[in-house]
LOTIFI-946318 format. One line per 10 residues: number of its first residue (from 1); their letters; for each residue x, y, z of N, C-alpha, C, O, CB. Coordinates in steps of 0.2 Angstrom, whole numbers, plus 5000, padded with zeros to 4 digits. Glycine has a CB too. Layout:
// residues N
NUM) a) X/Y/Z/X/Y/Z/X/Y/Z/X/Y/Z/X/Y/Z  ...
END
This chain:
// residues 202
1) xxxxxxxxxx) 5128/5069/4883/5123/5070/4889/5118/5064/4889/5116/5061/4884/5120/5077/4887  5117/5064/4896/5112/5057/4897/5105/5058/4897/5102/5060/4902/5114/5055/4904  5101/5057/4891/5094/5058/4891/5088/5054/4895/5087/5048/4892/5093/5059/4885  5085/5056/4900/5079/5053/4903/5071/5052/4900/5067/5057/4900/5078/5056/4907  5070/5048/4899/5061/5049/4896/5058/5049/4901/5061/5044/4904/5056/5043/4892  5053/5051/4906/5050/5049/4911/5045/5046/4909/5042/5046/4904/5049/5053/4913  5041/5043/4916/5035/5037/4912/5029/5040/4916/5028/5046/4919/5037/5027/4914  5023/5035/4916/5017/5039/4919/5016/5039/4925/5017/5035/4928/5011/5037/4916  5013/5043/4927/5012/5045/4935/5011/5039/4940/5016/5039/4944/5005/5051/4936  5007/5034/4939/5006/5030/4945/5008/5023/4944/5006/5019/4947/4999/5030/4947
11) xxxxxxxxxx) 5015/5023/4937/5017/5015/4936/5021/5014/4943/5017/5009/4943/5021/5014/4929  5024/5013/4946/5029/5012/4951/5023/5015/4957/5026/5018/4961/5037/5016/4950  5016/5015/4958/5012/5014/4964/5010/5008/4966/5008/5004/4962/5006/5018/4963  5012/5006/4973/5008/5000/4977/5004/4997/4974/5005/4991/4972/5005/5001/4984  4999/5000/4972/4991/4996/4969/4992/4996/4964/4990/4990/4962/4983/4999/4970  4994/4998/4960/4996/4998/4951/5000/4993/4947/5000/4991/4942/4998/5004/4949  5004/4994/4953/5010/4987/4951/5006/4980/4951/5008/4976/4947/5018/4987/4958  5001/4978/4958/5001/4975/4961/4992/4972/4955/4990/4967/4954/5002/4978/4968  4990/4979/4952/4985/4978/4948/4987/4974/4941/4984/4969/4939/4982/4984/4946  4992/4976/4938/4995/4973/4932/4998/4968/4933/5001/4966/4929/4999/4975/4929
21) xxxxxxxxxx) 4997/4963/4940/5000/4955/4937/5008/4956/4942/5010/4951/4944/5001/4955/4924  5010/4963/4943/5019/4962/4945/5017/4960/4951/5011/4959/4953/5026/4969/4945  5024/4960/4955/5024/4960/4961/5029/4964/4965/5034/4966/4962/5025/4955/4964  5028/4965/4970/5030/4969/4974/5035/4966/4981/5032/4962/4985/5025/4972/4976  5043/4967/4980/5047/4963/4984/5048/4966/4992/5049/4972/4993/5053/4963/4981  5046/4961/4995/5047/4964/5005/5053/4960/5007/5056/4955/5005/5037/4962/5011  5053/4962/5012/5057/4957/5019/5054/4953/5022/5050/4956/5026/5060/4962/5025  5053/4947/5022/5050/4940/5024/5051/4943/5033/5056/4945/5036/5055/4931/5021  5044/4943/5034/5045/4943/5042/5045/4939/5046/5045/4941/5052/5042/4945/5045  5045/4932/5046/5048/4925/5047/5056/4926/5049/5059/4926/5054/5046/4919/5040
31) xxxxxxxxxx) 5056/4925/5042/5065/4924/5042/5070/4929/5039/5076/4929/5040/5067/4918/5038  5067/4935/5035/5071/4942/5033/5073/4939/5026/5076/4944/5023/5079/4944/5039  5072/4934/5023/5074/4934/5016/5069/4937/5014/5065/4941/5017/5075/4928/5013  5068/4937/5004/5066/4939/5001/5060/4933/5000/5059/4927/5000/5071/4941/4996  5054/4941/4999/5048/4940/5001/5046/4943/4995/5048/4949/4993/5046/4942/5009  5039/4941/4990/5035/4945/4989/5027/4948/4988/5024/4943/4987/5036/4945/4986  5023/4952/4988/5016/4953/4988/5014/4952/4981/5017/4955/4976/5014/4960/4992  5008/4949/4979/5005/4949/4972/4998/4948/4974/4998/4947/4979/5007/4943/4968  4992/4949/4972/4986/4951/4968/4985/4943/4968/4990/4941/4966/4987/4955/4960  4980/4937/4969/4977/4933/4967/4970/4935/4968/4967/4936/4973/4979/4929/4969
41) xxxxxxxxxx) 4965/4934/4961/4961/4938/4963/4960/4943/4963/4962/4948/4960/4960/4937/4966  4955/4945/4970/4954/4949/4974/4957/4951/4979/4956/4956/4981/4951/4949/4974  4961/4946/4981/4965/4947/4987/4973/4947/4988/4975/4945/4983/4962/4942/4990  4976/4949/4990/4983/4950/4994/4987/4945/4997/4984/4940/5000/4983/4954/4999  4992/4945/4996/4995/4937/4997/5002/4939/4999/5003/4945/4997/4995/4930/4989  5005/4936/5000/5012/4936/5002/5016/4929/5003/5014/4924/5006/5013/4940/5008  5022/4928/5000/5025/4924/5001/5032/4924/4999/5034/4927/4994/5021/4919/4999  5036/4920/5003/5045/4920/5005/5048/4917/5000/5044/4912/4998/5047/4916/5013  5051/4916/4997/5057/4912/4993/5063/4908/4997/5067/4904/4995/5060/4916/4988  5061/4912/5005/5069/4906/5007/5067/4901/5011/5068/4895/5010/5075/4909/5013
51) xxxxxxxxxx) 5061/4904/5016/5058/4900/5020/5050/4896/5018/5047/4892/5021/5059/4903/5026  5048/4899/5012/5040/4897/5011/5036/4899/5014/5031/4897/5013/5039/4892/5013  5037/4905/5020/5030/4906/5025/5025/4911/5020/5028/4915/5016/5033/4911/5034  5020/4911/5021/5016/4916/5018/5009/4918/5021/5006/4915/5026/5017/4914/5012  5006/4922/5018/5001/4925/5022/4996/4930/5018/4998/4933/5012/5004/4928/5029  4992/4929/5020/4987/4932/5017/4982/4936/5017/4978/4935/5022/4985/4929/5016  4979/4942/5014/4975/4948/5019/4969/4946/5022/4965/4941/5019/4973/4955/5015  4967/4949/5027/4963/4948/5031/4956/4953/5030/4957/4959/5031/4968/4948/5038  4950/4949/5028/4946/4952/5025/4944/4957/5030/4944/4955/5036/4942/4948/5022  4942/4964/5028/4939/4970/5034/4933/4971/5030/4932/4972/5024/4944/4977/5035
61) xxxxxxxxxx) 4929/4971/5036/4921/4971/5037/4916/4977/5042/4914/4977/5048/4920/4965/5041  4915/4980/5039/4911/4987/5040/4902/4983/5044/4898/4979/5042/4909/4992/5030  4902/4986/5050/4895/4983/5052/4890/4990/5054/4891/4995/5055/4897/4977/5059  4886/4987/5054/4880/4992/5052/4874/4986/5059/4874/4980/5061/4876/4992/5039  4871/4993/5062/4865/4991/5067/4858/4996/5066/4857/5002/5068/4868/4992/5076  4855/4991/5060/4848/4996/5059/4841/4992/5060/4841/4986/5061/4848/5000/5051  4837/4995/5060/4829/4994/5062/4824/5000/5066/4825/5006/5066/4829/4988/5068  4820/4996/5067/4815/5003/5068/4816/5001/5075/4816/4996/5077/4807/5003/5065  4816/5008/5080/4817/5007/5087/4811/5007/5087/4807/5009/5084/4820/5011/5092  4811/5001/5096/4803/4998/5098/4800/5004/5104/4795/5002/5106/4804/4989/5103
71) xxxxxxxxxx) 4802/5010/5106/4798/5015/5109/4795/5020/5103/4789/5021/5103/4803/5019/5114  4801/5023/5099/4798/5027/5094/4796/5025/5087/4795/5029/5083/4801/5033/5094  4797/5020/5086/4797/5016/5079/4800/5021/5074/4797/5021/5069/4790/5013/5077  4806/5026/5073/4809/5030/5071/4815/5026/5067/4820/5024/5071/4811/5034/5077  4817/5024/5062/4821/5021/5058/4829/5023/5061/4829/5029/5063/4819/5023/5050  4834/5020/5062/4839/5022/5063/4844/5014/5058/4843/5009/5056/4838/5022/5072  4851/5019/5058/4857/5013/5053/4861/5017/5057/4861/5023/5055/4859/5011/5043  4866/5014/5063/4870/5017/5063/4879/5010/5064/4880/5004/5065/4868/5022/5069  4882/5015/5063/4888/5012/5062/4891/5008/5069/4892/5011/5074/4892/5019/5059  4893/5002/5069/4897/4997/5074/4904/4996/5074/4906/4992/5069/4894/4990/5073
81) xxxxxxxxxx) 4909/5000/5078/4915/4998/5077/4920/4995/5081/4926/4993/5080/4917/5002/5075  4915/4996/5090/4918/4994/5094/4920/4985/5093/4915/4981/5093/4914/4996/5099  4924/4983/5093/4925/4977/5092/4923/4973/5098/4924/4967/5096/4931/4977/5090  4920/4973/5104/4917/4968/5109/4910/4969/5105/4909/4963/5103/4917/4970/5117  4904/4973/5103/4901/4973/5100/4901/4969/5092/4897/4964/5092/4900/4978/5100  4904/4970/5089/4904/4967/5083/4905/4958/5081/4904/4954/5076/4909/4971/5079  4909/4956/5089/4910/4949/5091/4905/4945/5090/4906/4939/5089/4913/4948/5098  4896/4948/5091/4891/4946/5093/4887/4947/5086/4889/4950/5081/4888/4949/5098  4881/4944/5086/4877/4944/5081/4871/4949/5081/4869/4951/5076/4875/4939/5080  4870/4951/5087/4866/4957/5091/4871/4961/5095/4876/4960/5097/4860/4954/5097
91) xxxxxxxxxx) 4865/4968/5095/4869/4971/5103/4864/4977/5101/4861/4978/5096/4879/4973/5105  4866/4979/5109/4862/4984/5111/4866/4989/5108/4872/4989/5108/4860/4986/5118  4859/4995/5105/4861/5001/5103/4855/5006/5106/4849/5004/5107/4863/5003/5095  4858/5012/5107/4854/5018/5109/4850/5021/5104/4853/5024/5099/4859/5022/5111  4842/5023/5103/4841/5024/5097/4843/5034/5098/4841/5038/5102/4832/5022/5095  4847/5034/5091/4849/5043/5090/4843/5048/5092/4844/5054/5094/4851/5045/5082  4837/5046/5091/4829/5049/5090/4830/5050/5099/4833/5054/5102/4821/5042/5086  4826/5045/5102/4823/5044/5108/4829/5043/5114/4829/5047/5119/4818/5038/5106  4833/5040/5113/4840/5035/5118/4837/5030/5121/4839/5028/5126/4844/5038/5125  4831/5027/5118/4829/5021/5120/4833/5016/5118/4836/5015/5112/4823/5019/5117
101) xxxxxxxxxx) 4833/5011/5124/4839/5003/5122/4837/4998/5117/4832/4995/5120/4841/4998/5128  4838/4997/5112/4836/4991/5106/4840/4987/5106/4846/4988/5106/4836/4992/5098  4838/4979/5106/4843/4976/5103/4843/4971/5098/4841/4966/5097/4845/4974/5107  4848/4976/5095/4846/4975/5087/4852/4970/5085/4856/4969/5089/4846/4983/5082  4852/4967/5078/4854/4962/5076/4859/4967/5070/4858/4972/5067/4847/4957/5074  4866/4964/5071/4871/4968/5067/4871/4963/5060/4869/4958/5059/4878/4969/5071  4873/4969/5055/4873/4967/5046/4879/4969/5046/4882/4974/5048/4868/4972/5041  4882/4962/5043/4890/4965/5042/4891/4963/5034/4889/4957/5032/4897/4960/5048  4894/4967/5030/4898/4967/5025/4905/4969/5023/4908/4972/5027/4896/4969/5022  4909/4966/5016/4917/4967/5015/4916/4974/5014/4912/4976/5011/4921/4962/5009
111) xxxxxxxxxx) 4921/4976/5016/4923/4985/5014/4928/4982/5008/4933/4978/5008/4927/4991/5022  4926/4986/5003/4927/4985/4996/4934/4992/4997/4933/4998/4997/4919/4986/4992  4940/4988/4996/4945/4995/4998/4948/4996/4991/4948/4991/4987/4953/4993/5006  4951/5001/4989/4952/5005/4988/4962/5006/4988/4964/5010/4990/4947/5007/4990  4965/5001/4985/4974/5002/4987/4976/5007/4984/4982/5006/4982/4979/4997/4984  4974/5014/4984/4975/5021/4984/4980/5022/4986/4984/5025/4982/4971/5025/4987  4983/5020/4994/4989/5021/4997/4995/5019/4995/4995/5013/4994/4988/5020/5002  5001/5021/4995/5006/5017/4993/5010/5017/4998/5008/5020/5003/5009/5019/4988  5015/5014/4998/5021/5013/5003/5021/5019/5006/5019/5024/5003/5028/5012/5000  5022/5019/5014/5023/5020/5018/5031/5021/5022/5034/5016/5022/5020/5017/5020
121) xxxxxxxxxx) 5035/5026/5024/5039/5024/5027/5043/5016/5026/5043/5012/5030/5036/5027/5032  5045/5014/5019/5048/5009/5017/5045/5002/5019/5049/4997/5021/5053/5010/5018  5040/5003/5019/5034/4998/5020/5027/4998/5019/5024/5002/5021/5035/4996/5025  5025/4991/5015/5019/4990/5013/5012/4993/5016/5012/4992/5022/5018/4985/5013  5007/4996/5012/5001/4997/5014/4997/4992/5020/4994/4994/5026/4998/4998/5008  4998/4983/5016/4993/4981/5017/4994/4977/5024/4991/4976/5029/4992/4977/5012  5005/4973/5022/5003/4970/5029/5009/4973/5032/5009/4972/5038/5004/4962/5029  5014/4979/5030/5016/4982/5035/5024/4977/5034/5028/4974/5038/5010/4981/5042  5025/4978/5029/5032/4971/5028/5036/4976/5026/5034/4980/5023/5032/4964/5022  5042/4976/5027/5049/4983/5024/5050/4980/5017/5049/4974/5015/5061/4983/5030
131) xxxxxxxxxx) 5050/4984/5014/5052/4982/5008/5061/4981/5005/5066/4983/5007/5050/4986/5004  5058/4976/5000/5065/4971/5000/5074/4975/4997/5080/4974/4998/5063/4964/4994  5070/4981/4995/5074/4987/4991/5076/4992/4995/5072/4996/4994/5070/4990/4985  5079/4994/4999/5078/4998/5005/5085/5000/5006/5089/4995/5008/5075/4994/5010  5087/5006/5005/5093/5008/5008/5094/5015/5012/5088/5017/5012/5097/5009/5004  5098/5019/5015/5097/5025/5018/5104/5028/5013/5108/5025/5010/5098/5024/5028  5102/5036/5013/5107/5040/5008/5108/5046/5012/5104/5051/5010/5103/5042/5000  5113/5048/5017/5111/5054/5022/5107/5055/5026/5105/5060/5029/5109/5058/5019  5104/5047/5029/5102/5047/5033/5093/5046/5030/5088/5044/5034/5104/5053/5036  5093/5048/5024/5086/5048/5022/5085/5041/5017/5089/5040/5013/5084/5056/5017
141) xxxxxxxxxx) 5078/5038/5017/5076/5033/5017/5075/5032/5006/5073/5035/5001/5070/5035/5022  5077/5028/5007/5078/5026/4998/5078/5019/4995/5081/5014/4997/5086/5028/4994  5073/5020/4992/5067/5012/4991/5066/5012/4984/5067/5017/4980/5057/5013/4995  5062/5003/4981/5061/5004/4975/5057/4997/4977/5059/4993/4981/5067/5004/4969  5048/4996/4974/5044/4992/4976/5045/4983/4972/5043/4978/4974/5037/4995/4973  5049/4984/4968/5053/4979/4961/5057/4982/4959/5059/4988/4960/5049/4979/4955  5062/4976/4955/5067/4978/4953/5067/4983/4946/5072/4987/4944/5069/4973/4953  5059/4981/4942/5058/4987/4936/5059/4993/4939/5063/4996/4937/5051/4987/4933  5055/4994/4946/5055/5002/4948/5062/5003/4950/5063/5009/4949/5050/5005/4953  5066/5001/4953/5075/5001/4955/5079/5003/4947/5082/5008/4946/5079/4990/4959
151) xxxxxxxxxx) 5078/4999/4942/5081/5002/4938/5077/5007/4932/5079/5008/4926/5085/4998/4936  5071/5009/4936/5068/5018/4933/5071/5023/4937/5071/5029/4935/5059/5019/4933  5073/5021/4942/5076/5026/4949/5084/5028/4946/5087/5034/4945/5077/5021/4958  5086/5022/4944/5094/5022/4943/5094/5027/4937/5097/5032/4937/5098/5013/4941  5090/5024/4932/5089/5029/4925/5088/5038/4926/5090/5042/4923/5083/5026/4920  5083/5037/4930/5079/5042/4931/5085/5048/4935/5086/5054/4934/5072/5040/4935  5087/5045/4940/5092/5050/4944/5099/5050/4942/5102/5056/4943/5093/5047/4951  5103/5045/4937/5108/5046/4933/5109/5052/4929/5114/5055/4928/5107/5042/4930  5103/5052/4925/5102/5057/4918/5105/5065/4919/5105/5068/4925/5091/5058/4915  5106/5066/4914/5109/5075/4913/5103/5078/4911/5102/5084/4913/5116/5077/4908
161) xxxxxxxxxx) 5100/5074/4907/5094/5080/4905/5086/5074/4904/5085/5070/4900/5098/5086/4896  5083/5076/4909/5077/5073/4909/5071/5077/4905/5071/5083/4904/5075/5072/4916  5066/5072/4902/5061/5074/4898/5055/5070/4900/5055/5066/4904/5062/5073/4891  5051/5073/4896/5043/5071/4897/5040/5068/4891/5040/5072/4887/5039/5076/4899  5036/5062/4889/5035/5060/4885/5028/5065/4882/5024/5068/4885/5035/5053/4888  5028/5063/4875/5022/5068/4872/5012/5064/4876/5007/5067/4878/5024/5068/4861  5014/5058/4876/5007/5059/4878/5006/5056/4885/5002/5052/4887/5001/5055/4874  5012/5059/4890/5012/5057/4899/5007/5062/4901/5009/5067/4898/5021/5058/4904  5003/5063/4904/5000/5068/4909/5004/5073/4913/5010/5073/4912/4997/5064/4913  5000/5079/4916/5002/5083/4918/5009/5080/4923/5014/5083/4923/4998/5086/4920
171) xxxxxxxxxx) 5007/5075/4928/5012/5073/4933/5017/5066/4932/5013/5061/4929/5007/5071/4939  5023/5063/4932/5025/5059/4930/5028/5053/4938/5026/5055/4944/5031/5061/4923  5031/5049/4935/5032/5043/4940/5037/5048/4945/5035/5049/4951/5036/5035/4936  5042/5052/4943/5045/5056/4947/5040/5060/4952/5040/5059/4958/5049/5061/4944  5037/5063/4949/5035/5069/4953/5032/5067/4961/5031/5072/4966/5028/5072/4949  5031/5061/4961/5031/5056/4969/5037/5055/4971/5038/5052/4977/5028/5049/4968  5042/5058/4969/5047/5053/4974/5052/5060/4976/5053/5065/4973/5053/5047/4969  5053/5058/4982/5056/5064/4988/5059/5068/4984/5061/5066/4978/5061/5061/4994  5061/5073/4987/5064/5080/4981/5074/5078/4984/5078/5080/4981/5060/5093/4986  5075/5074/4988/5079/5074/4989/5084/5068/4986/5090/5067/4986/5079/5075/4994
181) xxxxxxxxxx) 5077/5063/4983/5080/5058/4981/5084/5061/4971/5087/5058/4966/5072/5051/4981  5082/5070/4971/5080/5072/4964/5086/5075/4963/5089/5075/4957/5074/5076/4963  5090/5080/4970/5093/5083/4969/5099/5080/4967/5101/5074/4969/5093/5087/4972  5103/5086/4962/5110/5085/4959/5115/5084/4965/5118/5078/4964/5112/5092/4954  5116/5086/4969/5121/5085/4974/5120/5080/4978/5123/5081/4983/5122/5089/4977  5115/5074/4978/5114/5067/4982/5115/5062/4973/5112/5056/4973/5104/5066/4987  5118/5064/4968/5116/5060/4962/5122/5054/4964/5121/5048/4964/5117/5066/4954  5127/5057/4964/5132/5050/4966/5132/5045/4972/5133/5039/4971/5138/5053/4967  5130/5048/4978/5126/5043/4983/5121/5039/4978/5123/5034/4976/5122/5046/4989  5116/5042/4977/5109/5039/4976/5110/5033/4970/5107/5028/4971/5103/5045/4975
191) xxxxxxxxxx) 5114/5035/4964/5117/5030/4960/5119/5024/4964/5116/5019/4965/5122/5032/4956  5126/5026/4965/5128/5020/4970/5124/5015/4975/5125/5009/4975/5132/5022/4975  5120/5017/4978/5116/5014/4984/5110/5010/4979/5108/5005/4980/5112/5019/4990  5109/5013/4975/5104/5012/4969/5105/5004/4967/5101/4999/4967/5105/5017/4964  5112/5004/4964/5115/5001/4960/5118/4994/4967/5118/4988/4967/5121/5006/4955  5119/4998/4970/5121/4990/4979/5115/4987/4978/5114/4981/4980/5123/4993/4990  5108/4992/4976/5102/4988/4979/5101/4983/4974/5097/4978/4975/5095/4992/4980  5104/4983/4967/5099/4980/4961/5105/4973/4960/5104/4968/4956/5099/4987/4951  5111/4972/4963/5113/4967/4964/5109/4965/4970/5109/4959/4969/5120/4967/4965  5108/4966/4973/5103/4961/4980/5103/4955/4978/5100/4956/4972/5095/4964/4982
201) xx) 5104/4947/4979/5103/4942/4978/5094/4942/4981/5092/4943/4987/5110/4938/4980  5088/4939/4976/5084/4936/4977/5078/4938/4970/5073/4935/4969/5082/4938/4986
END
């Protein structure tokens, strides 16, 4: 009988992979080879291995319109998201107090995000790239962010009898992944496709 260890809840998450240094393999959207995302810094990066193209995230900025309006001198901060406004370094706002017109001078800073989210519909949070691991099983969608996490899938869906490590938390790396990727009667597809994906040349 084939025994499973399961590992900790959020190792094979987008941001976590991407926190420790790995990376994360996409489909180059230039040219469709093998592409991956990594962490420099602070920032998000991508770049191809066939063709070289790469790219990089695009800082997002939260803007703020505050001061004291000039009819009721009533303090006001409110929030700017229209983007013909935020093109400027002023603009008129309405004061919330009065609806007197100001025109006030916008404050903009980086919004400090949070990569909470993970893959999506077999593609990246950040820039929206398919990932490079990617196969369909019945019609339903079957992914792996790296090749580490492709062969925790292969192990993990193989096994006859899965376990839980003594100091893993309540939830493990499985407990995220589709119930269909789990059941016993997709075990021989999902091996196979599994295993077509971890030869993938790149």
């Amino acid at each position: 009988m084939k025994q499973f260890e399961d590992e900790g809840a959020y190792k094979y998450n987008f941001y976590w992979v991407l926190r420790r240094g790995e990376r994360v393999d996409v489909k180059c959207q230039t040219c469709g080879g093998h592409a991956y995302i990594e962490q420099c810094q602070d920032q998000m990066q991508w770049k191809c291995s066939a063709c070289y193209a790469h790219g990089v995230e695009k800082p997002v900025y939260q803007y703020h319109a505050k001061g004291n309006c000039v009819l009721c001198e009533r303090w006001f901060n409110i929030e700017v998201t229209d983007d013909k406004q935020t093109s400027h370094k002023s603009t008129h706002i309405d004061c919330p107090h009065c609806g007197a017109v100001n025109q006030t001078q916008l404050h903009s800073k980086p919004v400090c995000k949070r990569y909470i989210m993970d893959t999506r519909d077999g593609r990246d949070p950040i820039f929206g790239m398919e990932l490079y691991f990617l196969d369909y099983v019945r019609g339903k969608l079957v992914w792996a962010v790296n090749r580490a996490h492709l062969n925790y899938l292969i192990s993990y869906v193989s096994a006859d009898l899965r376990v839980r490590r003594g100091n893993v938390p309540l939830k493990t790396a499985s407990h995220y992944l589709p119930v269909y990727m789990k059941e016993a009667k997709n075990r021989d597809q999902m091996v196979r496709a599994l295993t077509k994906l971890l030869h993938k040349t790149g």
